[in-house]
C-alpha positions as YAML, in Angstrom:
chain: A
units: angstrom
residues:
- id: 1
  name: UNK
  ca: [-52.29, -6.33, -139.25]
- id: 2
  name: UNK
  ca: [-55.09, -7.92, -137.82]
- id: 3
  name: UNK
  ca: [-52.46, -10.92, -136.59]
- id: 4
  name: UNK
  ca: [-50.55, -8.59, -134.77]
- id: 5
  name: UNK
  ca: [-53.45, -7.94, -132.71]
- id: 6
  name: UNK
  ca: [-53.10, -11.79, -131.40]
- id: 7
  name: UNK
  ca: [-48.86, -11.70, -130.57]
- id: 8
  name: UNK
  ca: [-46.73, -9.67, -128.68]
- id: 9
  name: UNK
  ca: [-43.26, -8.55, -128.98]
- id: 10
  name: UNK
  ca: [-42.32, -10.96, -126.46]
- id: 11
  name: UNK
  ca: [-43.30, -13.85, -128.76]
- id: 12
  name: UNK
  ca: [-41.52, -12.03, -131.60]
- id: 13
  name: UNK
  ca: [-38.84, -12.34, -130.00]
- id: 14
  name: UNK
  ca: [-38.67, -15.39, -128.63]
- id: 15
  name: UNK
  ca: [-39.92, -17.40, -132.48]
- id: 16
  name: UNK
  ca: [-36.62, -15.13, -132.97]
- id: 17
  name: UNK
  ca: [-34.32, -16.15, -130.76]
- id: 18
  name: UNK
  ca: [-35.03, -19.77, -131.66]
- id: 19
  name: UNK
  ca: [-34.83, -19.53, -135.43]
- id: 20
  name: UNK
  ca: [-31.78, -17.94, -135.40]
- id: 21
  name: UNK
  ca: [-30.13, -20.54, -132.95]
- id: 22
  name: UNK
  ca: [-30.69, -23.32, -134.68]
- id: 23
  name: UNK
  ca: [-29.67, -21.86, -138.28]
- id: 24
  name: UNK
  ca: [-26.12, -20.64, -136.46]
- id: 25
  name: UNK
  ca: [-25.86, -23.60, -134.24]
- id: 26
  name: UNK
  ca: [-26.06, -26.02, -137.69]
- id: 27
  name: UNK
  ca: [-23.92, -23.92, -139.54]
- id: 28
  name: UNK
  ca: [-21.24, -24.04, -136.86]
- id: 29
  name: UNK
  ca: [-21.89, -28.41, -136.74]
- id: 30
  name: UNK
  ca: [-21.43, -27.55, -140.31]
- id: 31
  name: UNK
  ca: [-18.18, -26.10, -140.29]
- id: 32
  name: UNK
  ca: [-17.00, -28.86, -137.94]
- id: 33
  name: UNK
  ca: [-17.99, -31.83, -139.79]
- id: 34
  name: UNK
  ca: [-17.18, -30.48, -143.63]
- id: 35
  name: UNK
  ca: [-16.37, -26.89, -143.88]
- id: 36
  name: UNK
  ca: [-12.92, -27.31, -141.60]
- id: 37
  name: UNK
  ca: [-11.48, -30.20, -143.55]
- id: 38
  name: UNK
  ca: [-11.32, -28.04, -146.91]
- id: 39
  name: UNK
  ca: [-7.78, -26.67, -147.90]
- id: 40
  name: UNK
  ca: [-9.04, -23.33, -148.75]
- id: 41
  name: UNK
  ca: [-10.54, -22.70, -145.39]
- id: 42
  name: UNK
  ca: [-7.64, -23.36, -142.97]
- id: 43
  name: UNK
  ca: [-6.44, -20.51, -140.36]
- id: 44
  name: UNK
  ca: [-9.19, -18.12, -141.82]
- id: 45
  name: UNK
  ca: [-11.82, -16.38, -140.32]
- id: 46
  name: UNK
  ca: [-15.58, -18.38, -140.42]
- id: 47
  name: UNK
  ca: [-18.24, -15.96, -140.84]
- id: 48
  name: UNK
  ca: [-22.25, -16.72, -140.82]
- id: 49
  name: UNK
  ca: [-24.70, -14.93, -143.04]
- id: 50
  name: UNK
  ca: [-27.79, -14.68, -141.73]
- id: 51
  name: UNK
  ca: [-30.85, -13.04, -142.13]
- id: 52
  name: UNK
  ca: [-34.60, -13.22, -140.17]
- id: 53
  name: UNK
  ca: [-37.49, -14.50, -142.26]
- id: 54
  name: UNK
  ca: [-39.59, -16.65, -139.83]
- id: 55
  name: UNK
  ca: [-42.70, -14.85, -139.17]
- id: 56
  name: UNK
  ca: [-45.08, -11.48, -140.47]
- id: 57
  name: UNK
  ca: [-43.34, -9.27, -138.18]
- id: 58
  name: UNK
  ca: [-39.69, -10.42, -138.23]
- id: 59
  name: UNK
  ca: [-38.51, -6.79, -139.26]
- id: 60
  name: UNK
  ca: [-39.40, -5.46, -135.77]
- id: 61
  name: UNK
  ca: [-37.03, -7.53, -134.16]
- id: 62
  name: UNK
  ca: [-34.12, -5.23, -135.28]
- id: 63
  name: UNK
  ca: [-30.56, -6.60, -133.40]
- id: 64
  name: UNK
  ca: [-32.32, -7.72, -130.21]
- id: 65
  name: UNK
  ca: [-32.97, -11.23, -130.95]
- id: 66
  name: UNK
  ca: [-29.47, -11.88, -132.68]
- id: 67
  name: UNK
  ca: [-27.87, -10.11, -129.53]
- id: 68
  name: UNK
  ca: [-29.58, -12.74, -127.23]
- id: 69
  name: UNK
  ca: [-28.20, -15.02, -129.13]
- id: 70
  name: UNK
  ca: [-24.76, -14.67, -129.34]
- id: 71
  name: UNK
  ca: [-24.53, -12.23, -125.85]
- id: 72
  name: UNK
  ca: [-27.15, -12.93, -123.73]
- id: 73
  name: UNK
  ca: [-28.08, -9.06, -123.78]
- id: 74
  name: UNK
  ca: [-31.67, -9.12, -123.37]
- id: 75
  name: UNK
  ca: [-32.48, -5.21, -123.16]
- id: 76
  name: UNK
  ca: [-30.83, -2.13, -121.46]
- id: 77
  name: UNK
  ca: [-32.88, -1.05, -118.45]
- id: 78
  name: UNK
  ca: [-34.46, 2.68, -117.86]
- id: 79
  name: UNK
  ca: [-35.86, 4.69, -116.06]
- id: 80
  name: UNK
  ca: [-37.86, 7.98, -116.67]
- id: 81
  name: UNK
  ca: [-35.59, 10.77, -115.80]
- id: 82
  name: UNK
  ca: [-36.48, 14.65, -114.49]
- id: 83
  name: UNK
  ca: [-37.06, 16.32, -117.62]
- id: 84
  name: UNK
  ca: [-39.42, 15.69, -120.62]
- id: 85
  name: UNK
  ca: [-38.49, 12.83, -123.10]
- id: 86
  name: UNK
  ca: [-35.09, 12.68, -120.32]
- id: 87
  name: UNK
  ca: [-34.32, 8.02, -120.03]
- id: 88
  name: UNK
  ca: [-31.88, 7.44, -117.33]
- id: 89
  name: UNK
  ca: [-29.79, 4.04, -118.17]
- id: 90
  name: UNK
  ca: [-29.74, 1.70, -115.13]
- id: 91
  name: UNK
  ca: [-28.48, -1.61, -116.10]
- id: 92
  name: UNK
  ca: [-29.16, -4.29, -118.12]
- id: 93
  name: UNK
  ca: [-31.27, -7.51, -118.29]
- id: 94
  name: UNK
  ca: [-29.92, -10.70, -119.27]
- id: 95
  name: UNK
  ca: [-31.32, -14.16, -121.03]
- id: 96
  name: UNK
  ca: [-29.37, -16.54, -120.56]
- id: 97
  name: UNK
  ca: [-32.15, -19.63, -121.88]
- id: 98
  name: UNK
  ca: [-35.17, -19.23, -124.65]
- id: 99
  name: UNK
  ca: [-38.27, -22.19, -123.82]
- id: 100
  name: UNK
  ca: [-38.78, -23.93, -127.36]
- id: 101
  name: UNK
  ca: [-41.40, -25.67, -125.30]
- id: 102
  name: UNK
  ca: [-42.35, -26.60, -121.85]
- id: 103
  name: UNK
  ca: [-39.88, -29.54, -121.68]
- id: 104
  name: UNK
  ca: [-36.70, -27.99, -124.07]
- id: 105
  name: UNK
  ca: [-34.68, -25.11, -122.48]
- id: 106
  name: UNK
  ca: [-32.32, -23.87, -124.80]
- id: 107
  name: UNK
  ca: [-28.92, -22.08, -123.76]
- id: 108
  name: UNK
  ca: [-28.26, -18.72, -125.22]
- id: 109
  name: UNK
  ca: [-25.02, -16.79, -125.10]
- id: 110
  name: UNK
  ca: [-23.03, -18.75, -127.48]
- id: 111
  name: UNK
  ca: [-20.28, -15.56, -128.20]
- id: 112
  name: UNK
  ca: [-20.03, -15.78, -124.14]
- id: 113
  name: UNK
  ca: [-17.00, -18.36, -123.90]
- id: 114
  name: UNK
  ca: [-14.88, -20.41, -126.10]
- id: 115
  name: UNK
  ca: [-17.15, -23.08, -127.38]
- id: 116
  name: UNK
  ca: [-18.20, -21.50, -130.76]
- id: 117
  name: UNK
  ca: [-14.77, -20.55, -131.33]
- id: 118
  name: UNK
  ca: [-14.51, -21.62, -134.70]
- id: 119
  name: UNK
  ca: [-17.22, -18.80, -135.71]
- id: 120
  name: UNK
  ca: [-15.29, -15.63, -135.88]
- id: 121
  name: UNK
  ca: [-18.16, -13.58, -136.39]
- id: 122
  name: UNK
  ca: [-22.16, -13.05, -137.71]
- id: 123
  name: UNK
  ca: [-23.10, -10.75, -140.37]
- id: 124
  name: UNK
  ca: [-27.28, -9.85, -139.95]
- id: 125
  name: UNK
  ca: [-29.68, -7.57, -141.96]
- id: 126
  name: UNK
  ca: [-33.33, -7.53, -140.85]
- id: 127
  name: UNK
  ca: [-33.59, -4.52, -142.75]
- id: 128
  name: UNK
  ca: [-32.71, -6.61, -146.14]
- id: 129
  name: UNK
  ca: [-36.17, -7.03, -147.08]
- id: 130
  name: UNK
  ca: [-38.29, -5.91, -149.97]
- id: 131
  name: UNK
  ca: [-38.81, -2.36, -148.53]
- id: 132
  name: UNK
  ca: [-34.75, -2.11, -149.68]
- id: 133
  name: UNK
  ca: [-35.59, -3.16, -152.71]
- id: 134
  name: UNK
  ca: [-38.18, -0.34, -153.13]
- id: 135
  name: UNK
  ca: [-35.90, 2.38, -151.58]
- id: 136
  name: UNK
  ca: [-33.14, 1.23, -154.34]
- id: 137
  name: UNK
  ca: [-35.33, 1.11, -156.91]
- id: 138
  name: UNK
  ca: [-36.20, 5.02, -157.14]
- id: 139
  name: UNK
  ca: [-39.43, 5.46, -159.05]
- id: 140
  name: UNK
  ca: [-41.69, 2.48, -159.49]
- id: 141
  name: UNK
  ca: [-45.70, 2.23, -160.66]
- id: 142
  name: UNK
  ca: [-46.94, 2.77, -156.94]
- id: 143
  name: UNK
  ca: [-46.36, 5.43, -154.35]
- id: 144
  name: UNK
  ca: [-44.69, 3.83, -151.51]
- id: 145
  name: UNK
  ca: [-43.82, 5.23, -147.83]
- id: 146
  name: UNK
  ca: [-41.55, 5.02, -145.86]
- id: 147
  name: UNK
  ca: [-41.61, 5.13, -141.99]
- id: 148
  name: UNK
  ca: [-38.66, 4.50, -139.70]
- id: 149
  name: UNK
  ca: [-36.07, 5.57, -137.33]
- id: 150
  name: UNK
  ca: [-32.35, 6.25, -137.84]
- id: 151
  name: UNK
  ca: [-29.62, 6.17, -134.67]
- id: 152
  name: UNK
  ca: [-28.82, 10.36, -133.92]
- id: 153
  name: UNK
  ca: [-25.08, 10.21, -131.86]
- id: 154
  name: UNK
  ca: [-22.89, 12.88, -130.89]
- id: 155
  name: UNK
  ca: [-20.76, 14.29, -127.99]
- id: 156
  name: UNK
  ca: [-24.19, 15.92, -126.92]
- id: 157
  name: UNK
  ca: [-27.13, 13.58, -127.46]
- id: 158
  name: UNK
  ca: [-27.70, 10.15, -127.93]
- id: 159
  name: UNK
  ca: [-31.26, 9.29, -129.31]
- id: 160
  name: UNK
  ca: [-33.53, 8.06, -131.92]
- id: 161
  name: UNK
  ca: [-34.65, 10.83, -134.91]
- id: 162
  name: UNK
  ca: [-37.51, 9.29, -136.51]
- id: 163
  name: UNK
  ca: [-38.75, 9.84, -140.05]
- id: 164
  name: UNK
  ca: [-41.47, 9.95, -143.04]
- id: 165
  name: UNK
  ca: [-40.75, 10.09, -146.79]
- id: 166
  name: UNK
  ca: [-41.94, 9.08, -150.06]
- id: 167
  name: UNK
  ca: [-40.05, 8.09, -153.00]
- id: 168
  name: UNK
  ca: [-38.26, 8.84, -154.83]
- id: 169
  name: UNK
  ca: [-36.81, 11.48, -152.26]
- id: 170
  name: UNK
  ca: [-36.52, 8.37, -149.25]
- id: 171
  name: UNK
  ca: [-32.94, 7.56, -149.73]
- id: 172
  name: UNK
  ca: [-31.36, 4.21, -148.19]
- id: 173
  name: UNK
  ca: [-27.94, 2.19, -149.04]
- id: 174
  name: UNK
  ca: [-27.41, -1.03, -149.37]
- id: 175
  name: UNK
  ca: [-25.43, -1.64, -146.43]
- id: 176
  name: UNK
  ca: [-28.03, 0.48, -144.59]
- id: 177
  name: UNK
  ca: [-28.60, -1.38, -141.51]
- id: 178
  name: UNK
  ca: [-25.90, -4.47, -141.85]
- id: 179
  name: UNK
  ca: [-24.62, -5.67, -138.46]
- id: 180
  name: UNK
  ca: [-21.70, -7.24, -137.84]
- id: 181
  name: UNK
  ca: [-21.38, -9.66, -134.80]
- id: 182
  name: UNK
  ca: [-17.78, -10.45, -133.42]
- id: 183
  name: UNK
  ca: [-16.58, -13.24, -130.93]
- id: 184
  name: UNK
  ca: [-14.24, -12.23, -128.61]
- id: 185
  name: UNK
  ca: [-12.67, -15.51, -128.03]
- id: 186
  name: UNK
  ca: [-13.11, -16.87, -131.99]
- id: 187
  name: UNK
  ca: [-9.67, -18.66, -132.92]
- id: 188
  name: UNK
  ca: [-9.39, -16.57, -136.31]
- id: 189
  name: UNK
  ca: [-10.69, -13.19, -135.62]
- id: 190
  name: UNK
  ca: [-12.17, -11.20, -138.14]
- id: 191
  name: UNK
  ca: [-10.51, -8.30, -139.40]
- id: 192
  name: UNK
  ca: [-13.12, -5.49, -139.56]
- id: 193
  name: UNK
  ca: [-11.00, -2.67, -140.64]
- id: 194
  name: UNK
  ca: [-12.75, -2.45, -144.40]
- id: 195
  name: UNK
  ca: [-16.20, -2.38, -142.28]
- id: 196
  name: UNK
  ca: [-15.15, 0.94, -140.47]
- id: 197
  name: UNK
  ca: [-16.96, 4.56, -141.63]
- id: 198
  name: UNK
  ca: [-19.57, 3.13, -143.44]
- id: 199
  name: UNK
  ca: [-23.47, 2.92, -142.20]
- id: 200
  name: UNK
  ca: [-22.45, -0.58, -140.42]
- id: 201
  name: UNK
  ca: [-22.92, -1.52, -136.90]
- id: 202
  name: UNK
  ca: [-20.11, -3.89, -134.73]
- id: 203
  name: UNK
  ca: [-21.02, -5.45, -131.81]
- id: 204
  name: UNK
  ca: [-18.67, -6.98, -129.34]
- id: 205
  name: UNK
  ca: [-18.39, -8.78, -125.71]
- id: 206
  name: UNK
  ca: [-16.29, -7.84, -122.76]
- id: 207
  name: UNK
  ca: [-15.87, -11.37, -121.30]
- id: 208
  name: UNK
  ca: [-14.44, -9.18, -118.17]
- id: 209
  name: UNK
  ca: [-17.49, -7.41, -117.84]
- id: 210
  name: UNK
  ca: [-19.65, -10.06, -119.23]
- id: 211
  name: UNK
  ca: [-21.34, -7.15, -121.02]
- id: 212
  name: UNK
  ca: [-22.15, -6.45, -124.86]
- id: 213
  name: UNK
  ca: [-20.61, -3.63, -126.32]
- id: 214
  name: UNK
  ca: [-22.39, -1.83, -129.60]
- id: 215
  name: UNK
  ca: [-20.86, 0.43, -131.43]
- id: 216
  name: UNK
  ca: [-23.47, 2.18, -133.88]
- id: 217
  name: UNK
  ca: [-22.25, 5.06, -136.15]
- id: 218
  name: UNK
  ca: [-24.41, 8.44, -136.32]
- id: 219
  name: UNK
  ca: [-27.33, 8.03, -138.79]
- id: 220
  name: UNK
  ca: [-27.67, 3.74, -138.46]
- id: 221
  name: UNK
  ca: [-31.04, 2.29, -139.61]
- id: 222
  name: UNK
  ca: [-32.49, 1.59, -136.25]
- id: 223
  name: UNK
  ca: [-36.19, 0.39, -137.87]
- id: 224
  name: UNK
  ca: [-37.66, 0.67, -141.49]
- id: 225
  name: UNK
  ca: [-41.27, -0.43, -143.07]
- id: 226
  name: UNK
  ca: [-42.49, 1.10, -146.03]
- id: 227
  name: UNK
  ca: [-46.29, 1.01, -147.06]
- id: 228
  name: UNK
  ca: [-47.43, 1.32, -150.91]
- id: 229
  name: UNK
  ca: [-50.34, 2.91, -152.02]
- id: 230
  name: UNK
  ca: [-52.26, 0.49, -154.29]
- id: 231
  name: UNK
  ca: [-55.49, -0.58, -155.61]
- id: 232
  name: UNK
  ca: [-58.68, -2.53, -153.72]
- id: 233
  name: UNK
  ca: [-58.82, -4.92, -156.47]
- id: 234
  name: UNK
  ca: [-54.57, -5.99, -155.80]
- id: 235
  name: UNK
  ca: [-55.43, -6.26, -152.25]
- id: 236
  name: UNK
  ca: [-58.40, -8.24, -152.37]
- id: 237
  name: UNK
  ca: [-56.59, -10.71, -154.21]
- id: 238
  name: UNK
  ca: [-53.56, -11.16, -151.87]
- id: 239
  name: UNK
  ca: [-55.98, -11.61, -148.76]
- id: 240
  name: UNK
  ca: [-57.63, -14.13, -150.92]
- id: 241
  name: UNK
  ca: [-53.74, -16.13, -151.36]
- id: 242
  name: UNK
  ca: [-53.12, -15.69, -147.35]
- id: 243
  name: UNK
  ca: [-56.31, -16.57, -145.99]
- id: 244
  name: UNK
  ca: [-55.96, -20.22, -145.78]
- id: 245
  name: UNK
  ca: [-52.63, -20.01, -144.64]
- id: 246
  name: UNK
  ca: [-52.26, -20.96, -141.22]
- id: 247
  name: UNK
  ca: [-49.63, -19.03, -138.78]
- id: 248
  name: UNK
  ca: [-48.19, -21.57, -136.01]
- id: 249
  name: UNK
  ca: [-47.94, -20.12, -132.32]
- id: 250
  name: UNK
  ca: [-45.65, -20.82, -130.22]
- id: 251
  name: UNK
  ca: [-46.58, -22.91, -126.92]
- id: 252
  name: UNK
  ca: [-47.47, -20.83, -124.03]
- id: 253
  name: UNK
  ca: [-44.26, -20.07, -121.70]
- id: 254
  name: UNK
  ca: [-44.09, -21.70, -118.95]
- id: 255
  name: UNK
  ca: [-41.78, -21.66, -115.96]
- id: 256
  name: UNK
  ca: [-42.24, -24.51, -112.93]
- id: 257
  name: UNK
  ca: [-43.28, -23.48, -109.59]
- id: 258
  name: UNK
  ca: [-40.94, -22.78, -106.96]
- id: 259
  name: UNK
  ca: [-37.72, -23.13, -108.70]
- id: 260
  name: UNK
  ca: [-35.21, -20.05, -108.21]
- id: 261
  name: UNK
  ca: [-33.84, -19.74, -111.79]
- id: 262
  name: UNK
  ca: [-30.38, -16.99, -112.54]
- id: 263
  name: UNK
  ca: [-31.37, -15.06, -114.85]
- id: 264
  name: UNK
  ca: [-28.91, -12.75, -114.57]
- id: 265
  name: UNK
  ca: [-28.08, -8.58, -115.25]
- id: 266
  name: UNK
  ca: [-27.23, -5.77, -112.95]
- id: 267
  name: UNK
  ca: [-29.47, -2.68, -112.04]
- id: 268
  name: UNK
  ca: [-27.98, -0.37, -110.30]
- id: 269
  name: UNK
  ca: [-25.64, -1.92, -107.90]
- id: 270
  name: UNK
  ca: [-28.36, -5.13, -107.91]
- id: 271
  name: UNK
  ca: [-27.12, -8.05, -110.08]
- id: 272
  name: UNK
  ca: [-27.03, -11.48, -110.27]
- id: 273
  name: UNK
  ca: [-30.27, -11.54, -109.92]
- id: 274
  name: UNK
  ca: [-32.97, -15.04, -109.67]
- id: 275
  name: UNK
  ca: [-36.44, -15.28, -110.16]
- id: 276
  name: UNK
  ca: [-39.23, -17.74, -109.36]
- id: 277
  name: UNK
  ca: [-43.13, -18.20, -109.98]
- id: 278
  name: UNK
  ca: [-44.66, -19.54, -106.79]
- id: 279
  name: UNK
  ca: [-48.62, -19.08, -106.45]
- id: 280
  name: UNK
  ca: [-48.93, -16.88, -109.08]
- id: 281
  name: UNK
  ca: [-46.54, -14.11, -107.72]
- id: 282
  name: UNK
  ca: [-43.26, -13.43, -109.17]
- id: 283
  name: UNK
  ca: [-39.93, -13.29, -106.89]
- id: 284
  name: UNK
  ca: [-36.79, -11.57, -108.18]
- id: 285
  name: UNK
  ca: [-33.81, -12.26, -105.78]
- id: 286
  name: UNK
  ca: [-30.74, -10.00, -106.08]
- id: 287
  name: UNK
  ca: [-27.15, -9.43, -104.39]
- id: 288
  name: UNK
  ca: [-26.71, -5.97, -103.62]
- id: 289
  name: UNK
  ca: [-22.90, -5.61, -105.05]
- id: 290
  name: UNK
  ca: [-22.36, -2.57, -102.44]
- id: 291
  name: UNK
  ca: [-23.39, -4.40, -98.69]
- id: 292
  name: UNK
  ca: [-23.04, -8.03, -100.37]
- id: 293
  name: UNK
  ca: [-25.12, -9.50, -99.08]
- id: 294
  name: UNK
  ca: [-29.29, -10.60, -100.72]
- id: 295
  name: UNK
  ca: [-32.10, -8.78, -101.05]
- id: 296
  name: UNK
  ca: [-35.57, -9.71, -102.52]
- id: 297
  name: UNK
  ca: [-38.93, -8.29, -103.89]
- id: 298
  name: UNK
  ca: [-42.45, -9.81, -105.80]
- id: 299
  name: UNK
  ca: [-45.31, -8.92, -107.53]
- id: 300
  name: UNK
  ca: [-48.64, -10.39, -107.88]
- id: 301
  name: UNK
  ca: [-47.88, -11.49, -111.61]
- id: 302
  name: UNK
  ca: [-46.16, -14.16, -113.81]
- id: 303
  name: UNK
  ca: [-43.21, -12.54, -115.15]
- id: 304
  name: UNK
  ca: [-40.78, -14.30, -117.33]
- id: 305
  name: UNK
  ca: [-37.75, -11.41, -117.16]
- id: 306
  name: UNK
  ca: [-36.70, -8.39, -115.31]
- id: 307
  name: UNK
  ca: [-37.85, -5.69, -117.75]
- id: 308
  name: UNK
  ca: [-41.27, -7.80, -117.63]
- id: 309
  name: UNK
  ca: [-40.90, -7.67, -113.65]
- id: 310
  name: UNK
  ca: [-40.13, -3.94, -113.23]
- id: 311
  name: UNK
  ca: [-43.15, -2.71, -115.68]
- id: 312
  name: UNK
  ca: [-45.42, -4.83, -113.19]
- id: 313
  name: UNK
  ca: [-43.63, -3.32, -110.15]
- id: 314
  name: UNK
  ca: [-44.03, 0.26, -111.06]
- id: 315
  name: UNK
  ca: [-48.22, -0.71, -112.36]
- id: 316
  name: UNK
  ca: [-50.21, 0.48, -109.55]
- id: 317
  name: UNK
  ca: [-53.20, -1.90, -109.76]
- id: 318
  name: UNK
  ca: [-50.71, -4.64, -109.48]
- id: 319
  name: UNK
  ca: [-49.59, -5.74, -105.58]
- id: 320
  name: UNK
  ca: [-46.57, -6.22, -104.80]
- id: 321
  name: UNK
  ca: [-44.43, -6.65, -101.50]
- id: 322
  name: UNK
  ca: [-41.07, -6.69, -100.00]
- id: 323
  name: UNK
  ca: [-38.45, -8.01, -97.18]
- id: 324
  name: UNK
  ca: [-36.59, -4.98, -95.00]
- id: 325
  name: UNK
  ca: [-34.03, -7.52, -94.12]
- id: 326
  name: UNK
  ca: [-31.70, -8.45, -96.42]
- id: 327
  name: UNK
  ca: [-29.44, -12.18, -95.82]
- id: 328
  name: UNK
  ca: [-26.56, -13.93, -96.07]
- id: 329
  name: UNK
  ca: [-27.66, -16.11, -98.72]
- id: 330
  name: UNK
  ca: [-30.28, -16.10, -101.88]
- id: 331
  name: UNK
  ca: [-31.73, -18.84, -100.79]
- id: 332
  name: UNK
  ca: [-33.09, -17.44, -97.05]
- id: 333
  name: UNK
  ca: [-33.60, -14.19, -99.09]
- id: 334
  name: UNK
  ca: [-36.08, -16.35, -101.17]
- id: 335
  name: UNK
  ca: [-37.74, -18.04, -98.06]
- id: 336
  name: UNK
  ca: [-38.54, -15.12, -96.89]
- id: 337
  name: UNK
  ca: [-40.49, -13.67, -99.41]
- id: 338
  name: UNK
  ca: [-42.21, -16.99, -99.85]
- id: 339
  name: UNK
  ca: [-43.50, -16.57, -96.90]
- id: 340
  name: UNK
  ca: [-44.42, -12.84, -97.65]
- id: 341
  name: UNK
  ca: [-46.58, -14.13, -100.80]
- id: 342
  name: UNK
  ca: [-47.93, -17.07, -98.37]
- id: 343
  name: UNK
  ca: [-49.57, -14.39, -95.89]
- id: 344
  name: UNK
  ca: [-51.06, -12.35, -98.98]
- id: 345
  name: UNK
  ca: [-52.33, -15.94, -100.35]
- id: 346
  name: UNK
  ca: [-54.64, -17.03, -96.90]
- id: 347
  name: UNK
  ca: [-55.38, -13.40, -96.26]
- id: 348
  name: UNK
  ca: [-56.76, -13.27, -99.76]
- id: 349
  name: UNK
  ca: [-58.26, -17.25, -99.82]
- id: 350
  name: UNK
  ca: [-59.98, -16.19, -96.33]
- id: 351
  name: UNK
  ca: [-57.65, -19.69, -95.08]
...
């Protein structure tokens, strides 16, 4: 616990997004180089097993790095609504790159178009872990806990229903929170008919919409960790086998200054929308879809995506600022707030 202290779910995500490229993007060279030139294998669907293991808190990533993956889906966007506990759905952010490092940019979105059309679809478990184990196992020589939530969905609510139980009354399956990723434009689709009514979630893309479209049945395994209840002496001696092993960071992000990079998403009737670093501010540039024509806001803080630049917009202790006018182009759009972030800069450098 006391590493989680030092990361962020950011990072999680983004040692995620990484890991899991590079095992699907060599299993796909894979397929292209052997798998494709076996007998067995021709005119059926290709499917990839995989499954996160790269770092202590891998299980909190649930589907959100694998979606960013293969989608570009980075995370739906809210807002809080009227009543208490009430989240109104506004859009959605996208990532269409993940930084390795400061010099390697690497393109996400591979179920987006045709060029990993030989991969018909992912299967992914982050919930396959040893807590499954224990859940199957019924009664062992420990207590153990379990902590988690599971997907509530009817005509009337949508939400999250979150739970506590021991075992051997904690029950889980073994398909208990399987995913099942499909590409829209693979050349062998899969057929997912012996997938439907069981605790599985399928995700799609609408290449139309260029949006990703879950479909989660009532009672999915959103998140599960389980705790057991042991002695000091057993824990004592696993600290003792981690503590000289070293966990590697990744580098610090880093985006160049005063380069207008897509990143993408729609909020509201905003979308297609850029953003910049430029003297330590943040400018998002967006087309309103409605007047067409470019709009643009900052904030005195290095964000690296929208959800990241809307918490800082609605922080109070953080300034931020605006254009009225709104332009033909994203380009004057983003000259003008430049110089809206220049003013601020030699008001607040007394130059």
């Amino acid at each position: 616990m006391d590493i989680l202290d030092q990361t962020s779910m950011d990072d999680i995500l983004r040692l995620s997004t990484i890991r899991l490229l590079n095992a699907i993007t060599s299993k796909h060279q894979k397929y292209i180089q052997k798998y494709s030139k076996l007998a067995y294998v021709q005119n059926k669907p290709f499917v990839i097993c995989v499954a996160p293991f790269e770092q202590p808190f891998f299980f909190l990533q649930d589907s959100m790095a694998i979606v960013r993956v293969l989608y570009a889906h980075e995370q739906i966007l809210t807002i809080l609504g009227n009543e208490e506990g009430e989240c109104i759905i506004v859009g959605e952010s996208k990532s269409y790159k993940v930084q390795k490092n400061p010099n390697v940019d690497l393109l996400l979105g591979l179920f987006t178009n045709p060029s990993m059309s030989e991969v018909s679809a992912i299967i992914f478990n982050s919930k396959a872990t040893f807590c499954k184990v224990r859940a199957l196992a019924g009664n062992g020589k420990v207590p153990v806990i379990f902590y988690g939530d599971r997907l509530v969905k009817s005509k009337e609510e949508l939400g999250r229903l979150r739970f506590m139980e021991t075992r051997p009354n904690y029950k889980e399956t073994l398909l208990d929170g399987l995913q099942i990723l499909l590409n829209p434009f693979a050349k062998h689709p899969l057929d997912i008919k012996i997938f439907e009514n069981k605790e599985i979630a399928v995700h799609d893309y609408d290449p139309q919409e260029q949006s990703h479209v879950p479909k989660l049945p009532n009672g999915f395994l959103l998140q599960r960790i389980c705790q057991s209840i042991t002695s000091e002496d057993t824990v004592l001696e696993f600290k003792q086998f981690i503590g000289n092993k070293l966990y590697q960071k990744l580098p610090v992000l880093t985006w160049a200054e005063d380069e207008l990079i897509y990143v993408g998403g729609q909020n509201g009737p905003s979308r297609d929308n850029h953003m910049a670093h430029y003297r330590g501010w943040t400018a998002v540039v967006f087309f309103d879809s409605i007047d067409e024509d470019w709009g643009t806001l900052a904030v005195d803080s290095l964000c690296h995506n929208i959800p990241q630049f809307m918490k800082a917009n609605a922080d109070d202790s953080i300034l931020s600022t605006g254009v009225a006018e709104w332009f033909a182009t994203k380009e004057k759009a983003y000259a003008a707030i430049k110089s809206k972030i220049d003013q601020s800069y030699y008001q607040n450098n007394n130059i």
